[in-house]
C-alpha atoms as an extended CHARMM CRD file, in Angstrom:
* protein
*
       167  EXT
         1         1  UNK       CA            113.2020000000      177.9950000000      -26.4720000000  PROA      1               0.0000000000
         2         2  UNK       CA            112.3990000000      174.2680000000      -26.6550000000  PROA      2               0.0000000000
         3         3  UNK       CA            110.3480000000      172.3520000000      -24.4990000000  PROA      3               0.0000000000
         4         4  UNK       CA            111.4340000000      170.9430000000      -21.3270000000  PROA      4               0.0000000000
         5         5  UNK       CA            112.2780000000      167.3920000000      -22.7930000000  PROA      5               0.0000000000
         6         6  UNK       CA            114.2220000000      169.0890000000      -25.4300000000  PROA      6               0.0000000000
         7         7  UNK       CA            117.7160000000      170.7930000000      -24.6670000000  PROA      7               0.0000000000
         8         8  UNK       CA            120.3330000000      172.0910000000      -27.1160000000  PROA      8               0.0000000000
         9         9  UNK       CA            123.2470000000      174.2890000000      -25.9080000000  PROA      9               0.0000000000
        10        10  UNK       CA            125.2490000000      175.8710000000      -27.7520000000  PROA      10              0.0000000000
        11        11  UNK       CA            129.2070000000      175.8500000000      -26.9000000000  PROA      11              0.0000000000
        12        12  UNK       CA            132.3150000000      177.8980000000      -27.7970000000  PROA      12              0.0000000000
        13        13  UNK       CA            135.5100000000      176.9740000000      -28.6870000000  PROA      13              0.0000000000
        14        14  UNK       CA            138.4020000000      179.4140000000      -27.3380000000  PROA      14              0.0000000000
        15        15  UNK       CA            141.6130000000      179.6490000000      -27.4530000000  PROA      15              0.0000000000
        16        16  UNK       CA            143.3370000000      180.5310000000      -23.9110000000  PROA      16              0.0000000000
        17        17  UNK       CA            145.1260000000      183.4140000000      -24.6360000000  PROA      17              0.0000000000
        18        18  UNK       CA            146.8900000000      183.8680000000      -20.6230000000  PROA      18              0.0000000000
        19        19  UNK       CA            150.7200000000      183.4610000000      -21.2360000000  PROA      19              0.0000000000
        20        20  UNK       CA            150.5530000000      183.1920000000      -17.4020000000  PROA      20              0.0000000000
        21        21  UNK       CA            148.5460000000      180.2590000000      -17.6930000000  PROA      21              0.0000000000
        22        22  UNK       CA            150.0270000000      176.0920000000      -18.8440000000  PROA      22              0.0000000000
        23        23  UNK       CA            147.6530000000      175.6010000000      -21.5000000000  PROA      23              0.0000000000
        24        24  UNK       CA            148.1000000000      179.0030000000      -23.1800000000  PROA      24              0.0000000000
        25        25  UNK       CA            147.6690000000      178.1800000000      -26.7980000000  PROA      25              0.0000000000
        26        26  UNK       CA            145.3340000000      175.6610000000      -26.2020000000  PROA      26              0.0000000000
        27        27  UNK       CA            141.5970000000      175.2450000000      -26.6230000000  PROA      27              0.0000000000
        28        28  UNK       CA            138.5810000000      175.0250000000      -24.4730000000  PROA      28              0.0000000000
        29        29  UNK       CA            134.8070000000      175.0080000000      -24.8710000000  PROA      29              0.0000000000
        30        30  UNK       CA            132.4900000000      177.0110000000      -23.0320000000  PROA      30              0.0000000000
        31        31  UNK       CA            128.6560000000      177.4980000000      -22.7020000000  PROA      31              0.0000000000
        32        32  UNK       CA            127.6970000000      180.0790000000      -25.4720000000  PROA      32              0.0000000000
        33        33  UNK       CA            125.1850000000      182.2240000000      -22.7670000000  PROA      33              0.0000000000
        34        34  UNK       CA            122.5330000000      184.0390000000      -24.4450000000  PROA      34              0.0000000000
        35        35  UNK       CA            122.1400000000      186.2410000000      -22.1220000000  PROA      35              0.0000000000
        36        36  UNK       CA            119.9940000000      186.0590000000      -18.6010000000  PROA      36              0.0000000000
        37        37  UNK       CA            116.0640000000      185.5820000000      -18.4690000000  PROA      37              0.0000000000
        38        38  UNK       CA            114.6250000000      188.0310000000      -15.6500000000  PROA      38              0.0000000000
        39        39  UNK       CA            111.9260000000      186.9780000000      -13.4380000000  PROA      39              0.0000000000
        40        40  UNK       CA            109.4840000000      188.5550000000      -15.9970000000  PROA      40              0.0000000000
        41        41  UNK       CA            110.6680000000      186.1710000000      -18.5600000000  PROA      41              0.0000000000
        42        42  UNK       CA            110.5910000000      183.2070000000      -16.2370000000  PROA      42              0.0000000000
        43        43  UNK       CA            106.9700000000      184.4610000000      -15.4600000000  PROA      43              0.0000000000
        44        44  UNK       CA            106.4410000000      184.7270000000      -19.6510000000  PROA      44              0.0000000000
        45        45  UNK       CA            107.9450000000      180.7840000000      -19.3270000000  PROA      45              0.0000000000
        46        46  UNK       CA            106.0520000000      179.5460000000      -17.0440000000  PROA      46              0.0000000000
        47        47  UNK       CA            102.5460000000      181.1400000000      -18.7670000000  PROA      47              0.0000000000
        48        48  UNK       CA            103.4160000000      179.3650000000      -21.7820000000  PROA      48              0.0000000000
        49        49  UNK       CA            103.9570000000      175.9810000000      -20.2410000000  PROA      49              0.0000000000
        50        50  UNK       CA            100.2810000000      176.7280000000      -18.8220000000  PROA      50              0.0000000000
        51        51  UNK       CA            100.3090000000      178.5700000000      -15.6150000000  PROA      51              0.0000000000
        52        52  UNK       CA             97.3450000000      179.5230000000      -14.1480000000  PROA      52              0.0000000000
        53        53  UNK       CA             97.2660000000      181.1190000000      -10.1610000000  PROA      53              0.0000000000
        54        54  UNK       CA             95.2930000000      181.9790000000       -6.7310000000  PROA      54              0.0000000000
        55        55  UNK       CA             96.5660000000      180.2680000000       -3.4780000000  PROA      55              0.0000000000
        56        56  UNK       CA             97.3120000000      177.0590000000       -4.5360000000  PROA      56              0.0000000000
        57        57  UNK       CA             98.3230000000      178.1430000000       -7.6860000000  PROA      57              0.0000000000
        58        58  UNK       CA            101.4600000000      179.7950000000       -6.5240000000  PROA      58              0.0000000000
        59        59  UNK       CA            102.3510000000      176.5410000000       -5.4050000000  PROA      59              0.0000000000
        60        60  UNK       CA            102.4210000000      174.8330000000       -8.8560000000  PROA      60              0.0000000000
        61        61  UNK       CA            103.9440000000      178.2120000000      -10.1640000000  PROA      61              0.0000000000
        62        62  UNK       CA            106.8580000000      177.0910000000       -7.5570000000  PROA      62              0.0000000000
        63        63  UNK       CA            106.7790000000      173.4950000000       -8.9070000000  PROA      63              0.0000000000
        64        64  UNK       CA            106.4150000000      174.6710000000      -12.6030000000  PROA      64              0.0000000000
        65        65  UNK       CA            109.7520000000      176.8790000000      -11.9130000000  PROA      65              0.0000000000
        66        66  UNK       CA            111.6440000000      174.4610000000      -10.4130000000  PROA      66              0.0000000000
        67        67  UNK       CA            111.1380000000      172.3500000000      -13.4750000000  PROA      67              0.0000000000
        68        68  UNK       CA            111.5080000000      175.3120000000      -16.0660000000  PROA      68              0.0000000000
        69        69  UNK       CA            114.8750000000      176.4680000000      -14.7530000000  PROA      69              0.0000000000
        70        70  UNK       CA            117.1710000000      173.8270000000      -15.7740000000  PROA      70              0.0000000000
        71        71  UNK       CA            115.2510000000      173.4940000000      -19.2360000000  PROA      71              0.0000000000
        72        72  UNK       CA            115.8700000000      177.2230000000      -19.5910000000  PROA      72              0.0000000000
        73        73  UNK       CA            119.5300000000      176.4710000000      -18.1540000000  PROA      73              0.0000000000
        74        74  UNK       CA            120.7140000000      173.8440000000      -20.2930000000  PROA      74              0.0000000000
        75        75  UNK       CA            119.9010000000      175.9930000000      -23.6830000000  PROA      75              0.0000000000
        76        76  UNK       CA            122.5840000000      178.1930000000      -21.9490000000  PROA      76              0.0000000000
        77        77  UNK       CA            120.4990000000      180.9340000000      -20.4230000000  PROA      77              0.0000000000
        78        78  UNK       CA            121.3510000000      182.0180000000      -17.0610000000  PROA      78              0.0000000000
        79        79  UNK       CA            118.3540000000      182.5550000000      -14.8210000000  PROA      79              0.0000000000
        80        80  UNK       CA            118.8280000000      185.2120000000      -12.7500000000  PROA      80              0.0000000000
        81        81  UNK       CA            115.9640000000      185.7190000000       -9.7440000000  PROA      81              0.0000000000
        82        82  UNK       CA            116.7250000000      189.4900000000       -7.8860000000  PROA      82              0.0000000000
        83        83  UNK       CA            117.0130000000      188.7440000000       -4.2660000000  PROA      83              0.0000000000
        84        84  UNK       CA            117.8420000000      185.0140000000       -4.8510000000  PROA      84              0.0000000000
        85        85  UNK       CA            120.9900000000      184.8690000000       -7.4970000000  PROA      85              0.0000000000
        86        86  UNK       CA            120.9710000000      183.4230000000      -10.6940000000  PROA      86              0.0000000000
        87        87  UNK       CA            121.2770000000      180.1680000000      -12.5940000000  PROA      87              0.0000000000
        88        88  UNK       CA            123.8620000000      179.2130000000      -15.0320000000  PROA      88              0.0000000000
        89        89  UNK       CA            125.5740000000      176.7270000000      -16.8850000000  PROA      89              0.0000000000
        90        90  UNK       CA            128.8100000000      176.0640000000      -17.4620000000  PROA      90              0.0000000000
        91        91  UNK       CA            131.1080000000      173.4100000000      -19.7120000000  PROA      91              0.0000000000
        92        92  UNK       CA            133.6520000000      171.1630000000      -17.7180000000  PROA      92              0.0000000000
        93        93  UNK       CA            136.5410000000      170.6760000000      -20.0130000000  PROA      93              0.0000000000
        94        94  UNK       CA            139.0480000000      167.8810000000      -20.2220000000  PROA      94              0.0000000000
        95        95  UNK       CA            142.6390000000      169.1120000000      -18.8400000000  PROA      95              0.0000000000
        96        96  UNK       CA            144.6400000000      170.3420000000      -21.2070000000  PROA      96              0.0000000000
        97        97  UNK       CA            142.1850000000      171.4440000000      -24.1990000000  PROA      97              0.0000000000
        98        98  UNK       CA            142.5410000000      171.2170000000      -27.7360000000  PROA      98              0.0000000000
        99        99  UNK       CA            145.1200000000      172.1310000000      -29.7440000000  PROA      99              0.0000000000
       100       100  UNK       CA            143.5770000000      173.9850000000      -32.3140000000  PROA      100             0.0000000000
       101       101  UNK       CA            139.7510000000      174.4240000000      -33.1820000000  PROA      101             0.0000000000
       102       102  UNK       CA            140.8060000000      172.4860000000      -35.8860000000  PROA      102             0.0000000000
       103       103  UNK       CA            141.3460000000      169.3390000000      -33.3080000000  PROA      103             0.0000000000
       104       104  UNK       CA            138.2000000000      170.0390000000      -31.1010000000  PROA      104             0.0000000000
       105       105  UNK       CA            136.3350000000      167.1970000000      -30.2550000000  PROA      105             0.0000000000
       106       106  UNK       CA            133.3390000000      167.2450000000      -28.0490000000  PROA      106             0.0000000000
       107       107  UNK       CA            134.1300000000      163.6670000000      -26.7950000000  PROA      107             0.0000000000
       108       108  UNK       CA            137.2650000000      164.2150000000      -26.2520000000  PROA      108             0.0000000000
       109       109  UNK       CA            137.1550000000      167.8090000000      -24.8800000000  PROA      109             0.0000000000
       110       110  UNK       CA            133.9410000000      167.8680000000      -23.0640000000  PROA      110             0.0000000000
       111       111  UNK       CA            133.7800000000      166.5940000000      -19.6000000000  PROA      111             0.0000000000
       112       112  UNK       CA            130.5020000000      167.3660000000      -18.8510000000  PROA      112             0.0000000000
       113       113  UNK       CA            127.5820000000      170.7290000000      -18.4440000000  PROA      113             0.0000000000
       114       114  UNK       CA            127.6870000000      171.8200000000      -14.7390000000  PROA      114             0.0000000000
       115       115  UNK       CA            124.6210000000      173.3590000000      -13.5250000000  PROA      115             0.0000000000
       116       116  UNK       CA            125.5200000000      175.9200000000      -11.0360000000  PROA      116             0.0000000000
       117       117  UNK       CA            124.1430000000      178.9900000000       -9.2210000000  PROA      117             0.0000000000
       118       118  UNK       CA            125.7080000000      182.6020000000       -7.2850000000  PROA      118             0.0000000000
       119       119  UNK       CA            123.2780000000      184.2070000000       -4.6410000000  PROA      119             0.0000000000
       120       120  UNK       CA            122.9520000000      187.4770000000       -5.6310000000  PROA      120             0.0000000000
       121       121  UNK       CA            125.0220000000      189.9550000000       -3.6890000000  PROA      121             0.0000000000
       122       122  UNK       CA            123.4260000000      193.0660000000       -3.4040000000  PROA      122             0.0000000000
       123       123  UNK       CA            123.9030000000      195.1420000000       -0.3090000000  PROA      123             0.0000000000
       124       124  UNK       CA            120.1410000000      194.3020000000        0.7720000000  PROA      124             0.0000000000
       125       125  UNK       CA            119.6770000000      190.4000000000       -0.3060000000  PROA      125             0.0000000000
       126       126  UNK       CA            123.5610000000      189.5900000000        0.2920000000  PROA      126             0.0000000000
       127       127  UNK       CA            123.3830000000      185.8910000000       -0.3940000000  PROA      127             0.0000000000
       128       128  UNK       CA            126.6890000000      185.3040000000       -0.6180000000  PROA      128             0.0000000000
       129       129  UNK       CA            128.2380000000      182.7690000000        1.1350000000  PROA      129             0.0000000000
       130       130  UNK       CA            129.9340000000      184.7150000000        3.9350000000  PROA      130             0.0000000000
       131       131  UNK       CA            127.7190000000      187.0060000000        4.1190000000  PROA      131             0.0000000000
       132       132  UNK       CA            124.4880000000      184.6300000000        4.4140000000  PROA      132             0.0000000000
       133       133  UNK       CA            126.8520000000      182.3040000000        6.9390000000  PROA      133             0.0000000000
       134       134  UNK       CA            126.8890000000      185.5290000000        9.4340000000  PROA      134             0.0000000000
       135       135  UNK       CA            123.3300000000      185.4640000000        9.7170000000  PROA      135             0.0000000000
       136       136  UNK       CA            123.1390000000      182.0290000000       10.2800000000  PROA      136             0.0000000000
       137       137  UNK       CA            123.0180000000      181.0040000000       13.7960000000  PROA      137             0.0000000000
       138       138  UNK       CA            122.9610000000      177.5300000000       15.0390000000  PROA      138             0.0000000000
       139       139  UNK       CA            120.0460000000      176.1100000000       17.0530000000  PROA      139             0.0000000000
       140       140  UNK       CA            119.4490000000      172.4840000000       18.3070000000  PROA      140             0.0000000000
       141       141  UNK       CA            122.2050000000      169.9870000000       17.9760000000  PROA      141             0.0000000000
       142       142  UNK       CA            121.9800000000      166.1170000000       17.4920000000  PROA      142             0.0000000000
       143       143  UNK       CA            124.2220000000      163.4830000000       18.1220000000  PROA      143             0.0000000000
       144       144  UNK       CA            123.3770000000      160.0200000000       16.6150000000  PROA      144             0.0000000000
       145       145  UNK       CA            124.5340000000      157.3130000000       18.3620000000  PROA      145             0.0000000000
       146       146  UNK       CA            125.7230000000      154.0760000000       16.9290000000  PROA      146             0.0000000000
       147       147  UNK       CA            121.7960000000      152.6410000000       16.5820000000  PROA      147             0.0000000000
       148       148  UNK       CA            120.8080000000      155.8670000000       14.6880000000  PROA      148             0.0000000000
       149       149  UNK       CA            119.0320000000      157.5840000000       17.6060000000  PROA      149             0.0000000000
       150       150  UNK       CA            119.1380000000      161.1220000000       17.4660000000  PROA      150             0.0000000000
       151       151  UNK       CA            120.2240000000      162.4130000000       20.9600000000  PROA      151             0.0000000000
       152       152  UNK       CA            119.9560000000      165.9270000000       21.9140000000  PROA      152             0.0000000000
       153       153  UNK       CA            123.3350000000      167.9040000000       22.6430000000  PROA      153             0.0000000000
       154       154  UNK       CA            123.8460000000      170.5240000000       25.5740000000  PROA      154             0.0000000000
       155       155  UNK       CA            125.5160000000      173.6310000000       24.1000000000  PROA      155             0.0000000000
       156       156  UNK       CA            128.6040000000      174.1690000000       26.0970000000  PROA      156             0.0000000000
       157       157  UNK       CA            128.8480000000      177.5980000000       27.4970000000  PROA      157             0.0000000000
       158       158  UNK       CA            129.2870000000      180.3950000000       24.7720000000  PROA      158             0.0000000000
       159       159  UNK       CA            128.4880000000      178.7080000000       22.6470000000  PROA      159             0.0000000000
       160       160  UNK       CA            126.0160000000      179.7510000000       19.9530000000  PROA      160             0.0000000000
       161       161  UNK       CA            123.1230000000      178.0660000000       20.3580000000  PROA      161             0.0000000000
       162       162  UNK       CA            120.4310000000      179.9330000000       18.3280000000  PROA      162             0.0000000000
       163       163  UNK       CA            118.8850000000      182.0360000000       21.3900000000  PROA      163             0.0000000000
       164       164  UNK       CA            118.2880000000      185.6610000000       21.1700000000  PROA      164             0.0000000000
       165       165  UNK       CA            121.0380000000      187.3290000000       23.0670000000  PROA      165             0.0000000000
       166       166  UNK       CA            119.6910000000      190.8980000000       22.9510000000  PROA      166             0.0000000000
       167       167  UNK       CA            121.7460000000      191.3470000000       19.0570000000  PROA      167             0.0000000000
C-alpha cells in the first residue's frame, strides 16, 4: 500500500453487457477493488503508520483511522468495520461510455472517484438507513428566527419528542 500522500487506483474497463439497458455495447470504467481490509488489517495499518496506545492513545488511533481510510480507499480497497459498514470507492462515469476499450479515455470517460460507505446490516448492528431511522427519535427542536436566534419549539401533542414513553 502507499503512503497516505500517495494514491493509485486501479480501474476497469467493461463492456455493459444488459440488452435491457441504453448503453448496452458500450463501455464503462470501474474501481478495480482488491478486496476489503478487516479491522485487523486497519489495526496492521495504523501500526505501521506508528501507532502506539493507552487512554489517550485510542484517541489518536481514532484520528490516525480517520486519516488511513481514504488512503486505503482510494487504492481501491473497501474498508469494511463489523458493526459500522464499510468503505468503498467507486468510479463516476461520463453518460454514455466508450465505445470500445479501444476508445477509452480516462478524460473523457471518467467523471470522477466517489468515496462512499453502506452501514453494515446485520440483524444486531442494522445500520441501514431505515432501520437506524426507527431508532432514531427526535428530541429538542429549534426554530431560528430571521436574526439567527435559536428559539426553542413546543412539540405539539403526539408528537415525538424524544421522551421515554414506557417503549
Amino acid at each position: 500500500m502507499a503512503t497516505l500522500d500517495s494514491f493509485v487506483m486501479g480501474y476497469l474497463v467493461k463492456q455493459n453487457k444488459n440488452a435491457k439497458s441504453p448503453v448496452v455495447g458500450r463501455y464503462f470504467a470501474y474501481v478495480d477493488r482488491l478486496g476489503n481490509i478487516t479491522t485487523r488489517g486497519l489495526a496492521e495499518y495504523l501500526v505501521g503508520l506508528g501507532v502506539n496506545l493507552d487512554r489517550a492513545d485510542v484517541e489518536k488511533v481514532l484520528i490516525k483511522m480517520a486519516q488511513a481510510i481514504p488512503g486505503i480507499v482510494a487504492q481501491g480497497y473497501g474498508v469494511k468495520i463489523p458493526g459500522l459498514g464499510i468503505f468503498y470507492p467507486t468510479i463516476a462515469n461520463a453518460k454514455g461510455g466508450a465505445e470500445s476499450a479501444a476508445d477509452f479515455s480516462i478524460q473523457a470517460n471518467i467523471e470522477g472517484v466517489r468515496f462512499k460507505f453502506r452501514p453494515d446490516s446485520s440483524d444486531l448492528d442494522n445500520l441501514t438507513s431505515k432501520a437506524f431511522g426507527k431508532r432514531v427519535h427526535f428530541g429538542n427542536g429549534w426554530q431560528i428566527d430571521s436574526h439567527g436566534n435559536r428559539l426553542p419549539l413546543k412539540p405539539k401533542e403526539g408528537s415525538d419528542d424524544g421522551s421515554d414513553d414506557g417503549e
